[in-house]
Rosetta silent file (secondary structure, phi, psi, omega in degrees, C-alpha in Angstrom):
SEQUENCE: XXXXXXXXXXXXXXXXXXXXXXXXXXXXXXXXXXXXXXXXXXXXXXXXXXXXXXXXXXXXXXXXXXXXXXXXXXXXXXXXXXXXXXXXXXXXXXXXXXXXXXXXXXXXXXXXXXXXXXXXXXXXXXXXXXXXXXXXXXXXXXXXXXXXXXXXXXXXXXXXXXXXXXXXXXXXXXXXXXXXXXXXXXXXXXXXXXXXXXXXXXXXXXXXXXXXXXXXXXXXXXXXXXXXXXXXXXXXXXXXXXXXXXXXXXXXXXXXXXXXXXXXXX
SCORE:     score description
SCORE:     0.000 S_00000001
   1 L     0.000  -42.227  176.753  -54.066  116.045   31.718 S_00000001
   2 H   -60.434  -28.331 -146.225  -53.247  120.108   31.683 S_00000001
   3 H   -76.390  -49.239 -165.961  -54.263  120.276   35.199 S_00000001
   4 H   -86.578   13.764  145.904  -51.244  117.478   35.970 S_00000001
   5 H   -79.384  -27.700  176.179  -48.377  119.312   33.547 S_00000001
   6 H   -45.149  -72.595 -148.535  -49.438  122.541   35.464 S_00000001
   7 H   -51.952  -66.505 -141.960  -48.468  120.239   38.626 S_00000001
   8 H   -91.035  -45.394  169.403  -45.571  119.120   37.138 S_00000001
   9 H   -48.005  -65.427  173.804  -44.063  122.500   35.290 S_00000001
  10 H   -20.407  -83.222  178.218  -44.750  123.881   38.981 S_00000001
  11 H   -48.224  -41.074  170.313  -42.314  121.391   40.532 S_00000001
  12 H   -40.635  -48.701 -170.547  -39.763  121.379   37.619 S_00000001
  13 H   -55.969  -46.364  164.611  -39.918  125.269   38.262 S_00000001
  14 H   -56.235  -56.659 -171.467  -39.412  124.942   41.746 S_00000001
  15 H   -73.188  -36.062  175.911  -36.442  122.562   41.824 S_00000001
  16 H   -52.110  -44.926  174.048  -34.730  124.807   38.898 S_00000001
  17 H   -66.677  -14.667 -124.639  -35.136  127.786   41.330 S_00000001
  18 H  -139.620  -75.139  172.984  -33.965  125.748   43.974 S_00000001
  19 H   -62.400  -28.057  166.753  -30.884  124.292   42.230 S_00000001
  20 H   -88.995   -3.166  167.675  -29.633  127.927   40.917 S_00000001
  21 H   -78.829  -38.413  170.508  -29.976  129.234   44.051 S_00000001
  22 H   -43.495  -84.271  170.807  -27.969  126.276   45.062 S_00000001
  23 H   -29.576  -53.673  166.104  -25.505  126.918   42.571 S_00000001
  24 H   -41.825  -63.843  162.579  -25.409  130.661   43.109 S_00000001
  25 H   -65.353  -64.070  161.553  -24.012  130.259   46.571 S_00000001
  26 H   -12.833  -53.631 -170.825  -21.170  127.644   45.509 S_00000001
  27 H   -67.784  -39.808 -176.043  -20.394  130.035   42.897 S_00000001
  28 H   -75.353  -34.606 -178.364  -20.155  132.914   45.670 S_00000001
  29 H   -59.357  -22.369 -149.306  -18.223  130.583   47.953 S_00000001
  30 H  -100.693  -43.025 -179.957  -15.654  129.391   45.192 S_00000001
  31 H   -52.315  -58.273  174.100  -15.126  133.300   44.540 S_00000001
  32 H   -32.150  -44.915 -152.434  -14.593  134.405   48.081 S_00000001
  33 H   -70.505  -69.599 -161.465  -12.063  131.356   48.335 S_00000001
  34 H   -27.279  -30.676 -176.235  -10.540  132.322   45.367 S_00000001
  35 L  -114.584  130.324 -140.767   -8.991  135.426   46.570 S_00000001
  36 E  -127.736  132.849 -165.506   -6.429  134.289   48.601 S_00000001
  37 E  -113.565  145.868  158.373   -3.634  136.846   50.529 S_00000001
  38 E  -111.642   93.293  140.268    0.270  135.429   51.659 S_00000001
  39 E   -62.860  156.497  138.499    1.870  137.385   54.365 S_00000001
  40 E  -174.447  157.339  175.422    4.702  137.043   56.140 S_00000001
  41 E   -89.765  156.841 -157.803    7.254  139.387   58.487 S_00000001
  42 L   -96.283   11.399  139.532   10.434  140.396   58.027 S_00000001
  43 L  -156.129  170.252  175.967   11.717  138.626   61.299 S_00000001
  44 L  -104.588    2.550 -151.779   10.202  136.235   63.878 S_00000001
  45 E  -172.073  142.089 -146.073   12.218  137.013   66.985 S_00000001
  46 E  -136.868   74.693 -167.040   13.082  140.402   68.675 S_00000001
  47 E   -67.228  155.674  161.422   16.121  139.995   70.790 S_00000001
  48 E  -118.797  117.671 -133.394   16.507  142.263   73.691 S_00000001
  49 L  -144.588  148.517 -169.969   19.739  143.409   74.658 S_00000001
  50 L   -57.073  -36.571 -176.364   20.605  146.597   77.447 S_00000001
  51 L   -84.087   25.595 -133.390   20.616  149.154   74.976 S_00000001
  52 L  -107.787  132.452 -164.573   17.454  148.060   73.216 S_00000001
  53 L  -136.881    1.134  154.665   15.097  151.379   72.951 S_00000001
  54 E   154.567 -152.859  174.687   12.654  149.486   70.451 S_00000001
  55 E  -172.112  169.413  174.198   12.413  147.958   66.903 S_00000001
  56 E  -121.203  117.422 -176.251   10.424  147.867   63.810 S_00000001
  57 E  -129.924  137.035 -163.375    9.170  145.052   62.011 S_00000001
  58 E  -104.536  154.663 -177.061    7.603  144.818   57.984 S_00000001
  59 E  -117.341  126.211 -171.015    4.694  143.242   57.160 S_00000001
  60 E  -136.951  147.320  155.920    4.939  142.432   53.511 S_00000001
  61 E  -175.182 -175.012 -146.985    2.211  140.604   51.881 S_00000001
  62 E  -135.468   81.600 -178.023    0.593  139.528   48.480 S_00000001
  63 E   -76.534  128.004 -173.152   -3.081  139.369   47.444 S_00000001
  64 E  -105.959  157.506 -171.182   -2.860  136.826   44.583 S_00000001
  65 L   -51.454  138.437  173.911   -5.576  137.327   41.483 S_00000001
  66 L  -137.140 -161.984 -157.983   -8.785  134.759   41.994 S_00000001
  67 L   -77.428  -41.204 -165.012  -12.142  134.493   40.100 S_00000001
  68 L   -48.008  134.657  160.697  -13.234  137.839   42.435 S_00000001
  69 L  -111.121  136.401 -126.772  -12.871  140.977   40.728 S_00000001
  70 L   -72.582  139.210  174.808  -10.751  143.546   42.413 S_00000001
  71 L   -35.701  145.258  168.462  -13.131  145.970   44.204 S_00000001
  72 L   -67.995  -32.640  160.809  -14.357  149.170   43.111 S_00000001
  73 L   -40.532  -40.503 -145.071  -12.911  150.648   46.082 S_00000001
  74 L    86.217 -177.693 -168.255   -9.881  148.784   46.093 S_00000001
  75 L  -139.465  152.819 -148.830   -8.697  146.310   48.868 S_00000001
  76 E  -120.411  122.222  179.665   -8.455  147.020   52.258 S_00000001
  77 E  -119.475  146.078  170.815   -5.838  145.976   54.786 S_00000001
  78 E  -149.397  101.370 -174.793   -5.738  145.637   58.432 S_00000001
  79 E   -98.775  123.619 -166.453   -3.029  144.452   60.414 S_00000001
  80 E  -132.663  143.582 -174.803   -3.579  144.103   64.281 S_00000001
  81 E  -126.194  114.059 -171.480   -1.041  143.168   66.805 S_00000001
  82 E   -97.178  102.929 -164.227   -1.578  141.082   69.942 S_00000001
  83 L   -85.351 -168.284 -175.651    1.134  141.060   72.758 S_00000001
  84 L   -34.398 -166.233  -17.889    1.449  138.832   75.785 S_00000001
  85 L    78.881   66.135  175.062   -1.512  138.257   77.804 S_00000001
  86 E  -163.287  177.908 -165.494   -2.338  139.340   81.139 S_00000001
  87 E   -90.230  144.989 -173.742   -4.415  140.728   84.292 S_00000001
  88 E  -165.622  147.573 -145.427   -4.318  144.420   85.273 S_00000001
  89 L  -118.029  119.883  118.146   -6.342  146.143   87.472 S_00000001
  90 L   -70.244  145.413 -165.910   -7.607  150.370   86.761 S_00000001
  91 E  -130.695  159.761  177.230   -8.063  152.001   90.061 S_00000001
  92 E  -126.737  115.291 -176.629  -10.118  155.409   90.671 S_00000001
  93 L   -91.648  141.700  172.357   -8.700  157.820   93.149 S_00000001
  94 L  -125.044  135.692  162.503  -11.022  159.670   94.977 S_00000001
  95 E   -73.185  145.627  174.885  -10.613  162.494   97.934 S_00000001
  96 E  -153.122  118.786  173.095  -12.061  161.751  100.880 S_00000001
  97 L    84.226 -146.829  156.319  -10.772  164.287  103.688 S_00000001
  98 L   -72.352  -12.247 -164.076   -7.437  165.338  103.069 S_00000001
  99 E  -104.611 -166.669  172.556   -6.384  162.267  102.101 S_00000001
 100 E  -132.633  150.247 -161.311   -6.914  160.557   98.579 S_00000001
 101 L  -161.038  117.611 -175.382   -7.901  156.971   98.184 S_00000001
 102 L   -37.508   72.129 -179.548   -8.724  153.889   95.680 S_00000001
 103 L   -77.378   17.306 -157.707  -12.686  154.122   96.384 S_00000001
 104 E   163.618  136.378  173.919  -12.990  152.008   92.923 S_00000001
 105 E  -158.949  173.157 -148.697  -11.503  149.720   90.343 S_00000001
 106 E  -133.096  144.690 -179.192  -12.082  147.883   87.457 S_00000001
 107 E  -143.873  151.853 -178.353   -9.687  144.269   86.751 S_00000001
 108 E  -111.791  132.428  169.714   -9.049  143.082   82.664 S_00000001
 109 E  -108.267  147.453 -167.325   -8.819  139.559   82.749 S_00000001
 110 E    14.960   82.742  169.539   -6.280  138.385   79.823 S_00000001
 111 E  -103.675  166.938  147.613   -6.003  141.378   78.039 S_00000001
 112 L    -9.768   29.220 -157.239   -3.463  142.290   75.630 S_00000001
 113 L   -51.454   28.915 -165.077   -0.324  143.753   77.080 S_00000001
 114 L   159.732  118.323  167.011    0.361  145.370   73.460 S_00000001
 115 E  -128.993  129.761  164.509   -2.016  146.355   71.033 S_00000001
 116 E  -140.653  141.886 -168.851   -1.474  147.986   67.320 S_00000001
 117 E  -122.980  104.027  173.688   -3.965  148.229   64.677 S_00000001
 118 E  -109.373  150.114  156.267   -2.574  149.332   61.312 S_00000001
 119 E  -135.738 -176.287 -167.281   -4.401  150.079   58.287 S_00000001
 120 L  -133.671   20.158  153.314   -3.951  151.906   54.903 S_00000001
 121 L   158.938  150.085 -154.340   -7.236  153.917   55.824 S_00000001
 122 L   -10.344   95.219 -138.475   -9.446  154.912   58.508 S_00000001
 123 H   -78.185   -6.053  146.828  -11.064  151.741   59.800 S_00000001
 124 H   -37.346  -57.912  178.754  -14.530  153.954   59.881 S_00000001
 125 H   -59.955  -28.885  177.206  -13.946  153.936   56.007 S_00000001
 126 H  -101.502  -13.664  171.785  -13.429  150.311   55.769 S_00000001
 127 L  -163.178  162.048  177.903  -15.934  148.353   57.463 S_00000001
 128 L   -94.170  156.578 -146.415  -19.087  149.368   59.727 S_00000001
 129 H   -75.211   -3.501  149.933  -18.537  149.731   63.480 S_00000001
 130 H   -98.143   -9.155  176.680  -20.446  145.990   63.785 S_00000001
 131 H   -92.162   12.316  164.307  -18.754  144.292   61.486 S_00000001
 132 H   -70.203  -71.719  175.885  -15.728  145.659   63.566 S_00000001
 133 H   -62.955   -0.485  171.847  -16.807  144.732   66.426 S_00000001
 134 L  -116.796   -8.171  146.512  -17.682  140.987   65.726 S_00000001
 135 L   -39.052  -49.720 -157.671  -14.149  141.062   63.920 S_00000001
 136 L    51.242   66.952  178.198  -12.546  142.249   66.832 S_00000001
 137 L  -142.194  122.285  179.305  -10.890  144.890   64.588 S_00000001
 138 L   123.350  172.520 -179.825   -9.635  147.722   66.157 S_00000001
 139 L   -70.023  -52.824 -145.873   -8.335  148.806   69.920 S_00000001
 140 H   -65.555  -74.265 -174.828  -11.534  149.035   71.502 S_00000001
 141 H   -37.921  -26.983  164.723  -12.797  145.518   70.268 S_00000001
 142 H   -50.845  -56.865 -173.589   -9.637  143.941   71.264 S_00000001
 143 L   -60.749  133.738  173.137   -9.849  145.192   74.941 S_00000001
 144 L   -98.518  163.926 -175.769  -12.177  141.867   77.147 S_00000001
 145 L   -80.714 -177.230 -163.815  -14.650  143.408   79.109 S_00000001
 146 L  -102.903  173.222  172.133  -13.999  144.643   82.620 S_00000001
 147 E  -121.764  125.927 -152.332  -14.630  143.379   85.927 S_00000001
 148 E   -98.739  126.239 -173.404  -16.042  145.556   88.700 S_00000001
 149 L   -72.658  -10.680  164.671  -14.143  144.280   91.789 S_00000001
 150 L  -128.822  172.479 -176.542  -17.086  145.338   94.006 S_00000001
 151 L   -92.026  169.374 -163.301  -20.337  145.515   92.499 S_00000001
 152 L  -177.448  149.373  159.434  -21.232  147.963   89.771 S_00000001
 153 L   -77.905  167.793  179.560  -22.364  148.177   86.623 S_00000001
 154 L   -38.125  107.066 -159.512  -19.857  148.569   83.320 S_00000001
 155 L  -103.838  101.519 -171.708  -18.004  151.791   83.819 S_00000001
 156 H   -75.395  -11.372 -153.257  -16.637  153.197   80.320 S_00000001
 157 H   -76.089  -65.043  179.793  -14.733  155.818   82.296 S_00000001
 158 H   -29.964  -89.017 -135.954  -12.195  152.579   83.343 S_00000001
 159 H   -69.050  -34.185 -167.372  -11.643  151.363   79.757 S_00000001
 160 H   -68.576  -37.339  166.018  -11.223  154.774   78.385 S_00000001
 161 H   -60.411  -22.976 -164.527   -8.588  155.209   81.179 S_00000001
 162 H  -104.946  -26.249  168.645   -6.760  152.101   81.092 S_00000001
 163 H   -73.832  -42.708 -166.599   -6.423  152.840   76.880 S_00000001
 164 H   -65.822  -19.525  159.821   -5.199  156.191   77.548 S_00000001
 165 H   -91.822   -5.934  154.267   -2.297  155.281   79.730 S_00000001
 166 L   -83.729   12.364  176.510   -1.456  152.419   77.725 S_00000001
 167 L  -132.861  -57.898  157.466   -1.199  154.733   74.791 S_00000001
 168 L   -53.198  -35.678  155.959    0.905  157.214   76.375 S_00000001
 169 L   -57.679    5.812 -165.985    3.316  154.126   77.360 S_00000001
 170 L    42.609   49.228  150.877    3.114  153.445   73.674 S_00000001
 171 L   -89.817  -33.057  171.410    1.264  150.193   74.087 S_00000001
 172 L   -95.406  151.778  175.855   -2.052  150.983   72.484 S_00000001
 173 L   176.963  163.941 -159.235   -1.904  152.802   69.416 S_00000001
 174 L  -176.672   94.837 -162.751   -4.022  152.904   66.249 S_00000001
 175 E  -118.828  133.646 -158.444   -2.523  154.331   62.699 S_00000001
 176 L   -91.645    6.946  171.980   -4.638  154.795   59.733 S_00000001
 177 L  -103.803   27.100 -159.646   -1.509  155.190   57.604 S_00000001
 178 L   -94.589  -20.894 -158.421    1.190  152.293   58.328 S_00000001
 179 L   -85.490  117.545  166.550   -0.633  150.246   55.663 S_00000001
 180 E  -140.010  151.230 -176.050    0.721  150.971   52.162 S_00000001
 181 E   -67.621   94.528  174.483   -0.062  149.896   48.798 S_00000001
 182 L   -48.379  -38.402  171.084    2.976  149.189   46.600 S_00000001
 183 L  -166.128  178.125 -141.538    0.759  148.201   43.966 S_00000001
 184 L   -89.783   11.360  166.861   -2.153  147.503   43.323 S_00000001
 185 L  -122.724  -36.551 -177.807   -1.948  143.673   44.867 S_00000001
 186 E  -100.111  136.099 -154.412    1.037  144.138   46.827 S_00000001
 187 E  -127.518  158.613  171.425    0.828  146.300   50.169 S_00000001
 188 E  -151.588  147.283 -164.415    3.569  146.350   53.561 S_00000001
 189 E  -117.351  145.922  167.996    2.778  147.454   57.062 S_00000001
 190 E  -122.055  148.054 -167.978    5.614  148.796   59.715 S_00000001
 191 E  -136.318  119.408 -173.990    4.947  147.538   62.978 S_00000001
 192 E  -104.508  131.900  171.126    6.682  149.737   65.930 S_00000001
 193 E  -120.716  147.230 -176.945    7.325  148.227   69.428 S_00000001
 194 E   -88.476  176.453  157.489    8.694  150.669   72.041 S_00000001
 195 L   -29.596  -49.643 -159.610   11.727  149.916   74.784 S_00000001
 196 L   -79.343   24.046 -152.767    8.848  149.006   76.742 S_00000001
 197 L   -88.503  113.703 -166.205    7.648  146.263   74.715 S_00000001
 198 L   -61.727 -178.573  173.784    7.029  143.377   77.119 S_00000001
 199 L   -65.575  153.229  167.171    8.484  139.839   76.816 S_00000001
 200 E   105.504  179.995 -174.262    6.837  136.796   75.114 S_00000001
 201 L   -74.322  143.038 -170.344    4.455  136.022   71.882 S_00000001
 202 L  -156.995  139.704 -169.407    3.000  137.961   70.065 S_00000001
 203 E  -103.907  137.178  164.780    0.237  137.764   67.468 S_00000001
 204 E  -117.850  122.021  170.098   -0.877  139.532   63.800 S_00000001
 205 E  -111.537  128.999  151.542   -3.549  138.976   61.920 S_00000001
 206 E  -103.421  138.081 -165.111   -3.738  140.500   58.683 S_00000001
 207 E  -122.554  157.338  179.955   -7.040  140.688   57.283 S_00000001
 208 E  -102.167  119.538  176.644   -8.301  141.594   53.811 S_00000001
 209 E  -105.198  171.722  152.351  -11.423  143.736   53.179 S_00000001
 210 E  -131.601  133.625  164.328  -13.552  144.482   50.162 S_00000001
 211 L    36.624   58.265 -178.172  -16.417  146.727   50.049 S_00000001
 212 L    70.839   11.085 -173.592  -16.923  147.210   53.993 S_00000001
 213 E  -106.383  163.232  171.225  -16.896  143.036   53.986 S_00000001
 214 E   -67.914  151.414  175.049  -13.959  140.229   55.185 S_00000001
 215 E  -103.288  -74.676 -175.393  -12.140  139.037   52.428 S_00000001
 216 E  -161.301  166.469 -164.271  -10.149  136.602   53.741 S_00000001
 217 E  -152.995  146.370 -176.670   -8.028  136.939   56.745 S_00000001
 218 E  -144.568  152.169 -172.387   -4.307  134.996   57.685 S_00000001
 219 E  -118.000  145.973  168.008   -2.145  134.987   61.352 S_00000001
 220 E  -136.329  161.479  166.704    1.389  135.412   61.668 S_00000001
 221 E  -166.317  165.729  169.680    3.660  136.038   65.075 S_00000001
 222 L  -178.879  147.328  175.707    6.697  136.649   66.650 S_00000001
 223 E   -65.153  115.563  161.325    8.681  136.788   69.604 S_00000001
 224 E   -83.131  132.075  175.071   10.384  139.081   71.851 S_00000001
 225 E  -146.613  153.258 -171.000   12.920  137.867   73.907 S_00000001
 226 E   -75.090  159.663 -173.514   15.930  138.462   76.238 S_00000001
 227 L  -166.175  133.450  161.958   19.546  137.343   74.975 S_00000001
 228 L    92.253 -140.854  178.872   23.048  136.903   75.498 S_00000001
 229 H   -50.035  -41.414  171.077   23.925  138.153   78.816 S_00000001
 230 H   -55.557  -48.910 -160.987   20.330  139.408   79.941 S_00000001
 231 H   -84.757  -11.618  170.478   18.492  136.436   79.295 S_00000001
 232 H   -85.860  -48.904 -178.606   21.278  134.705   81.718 S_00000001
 233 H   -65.302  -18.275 -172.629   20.422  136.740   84.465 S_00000001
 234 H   -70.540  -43.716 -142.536   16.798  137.233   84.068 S_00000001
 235 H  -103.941  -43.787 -164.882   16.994  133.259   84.153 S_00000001
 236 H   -78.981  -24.331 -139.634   19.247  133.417   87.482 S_00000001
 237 H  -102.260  -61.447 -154.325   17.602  135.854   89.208 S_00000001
 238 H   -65.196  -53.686 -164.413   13.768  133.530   88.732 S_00000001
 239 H   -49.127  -52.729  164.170   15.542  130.466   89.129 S_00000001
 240 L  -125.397   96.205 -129.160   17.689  131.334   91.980 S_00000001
 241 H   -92.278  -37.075  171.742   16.568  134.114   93.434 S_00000001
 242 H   -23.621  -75.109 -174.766   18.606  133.392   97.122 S_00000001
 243 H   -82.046    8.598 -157.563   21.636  133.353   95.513 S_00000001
 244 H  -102.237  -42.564  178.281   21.280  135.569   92.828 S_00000001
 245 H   -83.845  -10.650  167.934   20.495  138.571   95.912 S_00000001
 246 H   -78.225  -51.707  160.153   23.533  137.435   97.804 S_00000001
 247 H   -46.834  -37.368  170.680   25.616  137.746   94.846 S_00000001
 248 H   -47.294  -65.571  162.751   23.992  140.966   94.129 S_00000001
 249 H   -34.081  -60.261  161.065   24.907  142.191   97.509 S_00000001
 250 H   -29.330  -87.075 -154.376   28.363  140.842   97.243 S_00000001
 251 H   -72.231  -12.702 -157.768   29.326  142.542   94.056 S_00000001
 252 H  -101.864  -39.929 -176.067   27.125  145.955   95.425 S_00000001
 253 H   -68.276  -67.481  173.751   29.982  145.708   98.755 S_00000001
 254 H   -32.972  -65.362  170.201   32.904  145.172   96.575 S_00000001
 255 H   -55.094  -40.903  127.291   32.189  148.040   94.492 S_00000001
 256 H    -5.578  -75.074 -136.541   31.775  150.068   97.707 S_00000001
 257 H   -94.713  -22.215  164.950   34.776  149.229   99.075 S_00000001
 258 H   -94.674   12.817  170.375   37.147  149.826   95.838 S_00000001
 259 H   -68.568  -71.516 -165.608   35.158  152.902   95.861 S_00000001
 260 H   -67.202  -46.263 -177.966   36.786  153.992   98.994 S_00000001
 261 H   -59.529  -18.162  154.965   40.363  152.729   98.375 S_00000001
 262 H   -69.245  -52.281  178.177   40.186  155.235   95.165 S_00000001
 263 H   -73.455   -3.151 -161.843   38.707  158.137   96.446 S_00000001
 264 L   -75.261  145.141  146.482   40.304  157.641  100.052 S_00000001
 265 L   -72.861   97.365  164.722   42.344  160.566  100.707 S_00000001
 266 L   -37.514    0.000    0.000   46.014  160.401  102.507 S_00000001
């Protein structure tokens, strides 16, 4: 009779541990959920017009109170910005002779054509360089891996090249100060696009940390686009490109030619 309540205390014991462990996790899941952030930007659409030499766009956003209690740290924001989408090639010149000559290159298959990473401090300070990198937070993580167009192994010397001239073109860029707190739930980001800032969609995810971990994380975007007069020609010139270079031509002779009846001398 002792031997089967041991047996049976055992099993109670078990399934108790077993259901508060249960519980325990629910409890962590309902917290996580709990803290919940609203974004949103201060436009969706970027027109572009001939004088257009860039723009600025706010990131406003809102952690609202859950069962989680606010970090000892504080909370951690990081807003990263994803532009069009496409393939580009780094090339390596080398001399050979007198002359110089593409002995090597490297091809990006859908990368980014605009990347910005904002934060309201260092992203070393805010999470550890793997939970970055299975984030995909930050430039480098961002970046798809390369392709060696002959064979080769992974070359770092390419990607460090292909950020650094995309960051003097002001397309890559990475500021540990854009992010600021207003208070101590509400925080806004400035998000800078150059002249050069191509056409097309473009994505932000802002994500929330706590105590180097994801909080919760929400996407927003918007569009640059051509307008007014520009977006008619841009649209004439792909549609109809024949007549669009005859017309060109046209209008390039005319102006020639009332060129000379002004300037012609008697």
């Amino acid at each position: 009779m002792r031997r089967l309540s041991s047996q049976l205390l055992s099993q109670l014991s078990s399934q108790l541990s077993s259901l508060l462990g249960a519980l325990a996790l629910v409890l962590a899941a309902q917290v996580a959920q709990a803290q919940s952030l609203v974004a949103t930007l201060s436009t969706d659409r970027v027109p572009i017009l001939s004088n257009f030499t860039g723009a600025r766009i706010a990131v406003f956003g809102v952690i609202e109170p859950g069962a989680a209690a606010r970090p000892r740290n504080g909370w951690d924001v990081v807003v990263s910005v994803r532009g069009p989408r496409g393939a580009v090639t780094v090339r390596k010149k080398e001399s050979l002779g007198p002359m110089w000559l593409n002995l090597d290159a490297r091809s990006y298959i859908a990368i980014p054509s605009f990347i910005s990473v904002l934060s309201n401090r260092p992203l070393e300070q805010i999470a550890q360089a793997e939970v970055r990198e299975d984030l995909r937070v930050g430039v480098d993580p961002l970046i798809p891996p390369q392709t060696a167009l002959r064979a080769g192994a992974n070359d770092p010397r390419f990607r460090e090249a292909l950020q650094r001239i995309r960051a003097r073109q002001g397309l890559f860029s990475q500021n540990s100060e854009q992010v600021r707190f207003i208070s101590a739930s509400v925080f806004q980001a400035q998000i800078d696009l150059p002249g050069v800032a191509p056409l097309g969609a473009y994505d932000v995810d802002v994500s929330l940390f706590a105590d180097g971990a994801l909080v919760t994380r929400t996407q927003l975007g918007f569009t640059v686009t051509k307008t007014a007069a520009e977006q008619w020609v841009a649209q004439a010139a792909r549609e109809h490109a024949l007549a669009y270079g005859l017309t060109t031509a046209l209008i390039a002779l005319l102006i020639g030619w009332l060129a000379s009846l002004v300037f012609r001398r008697d």
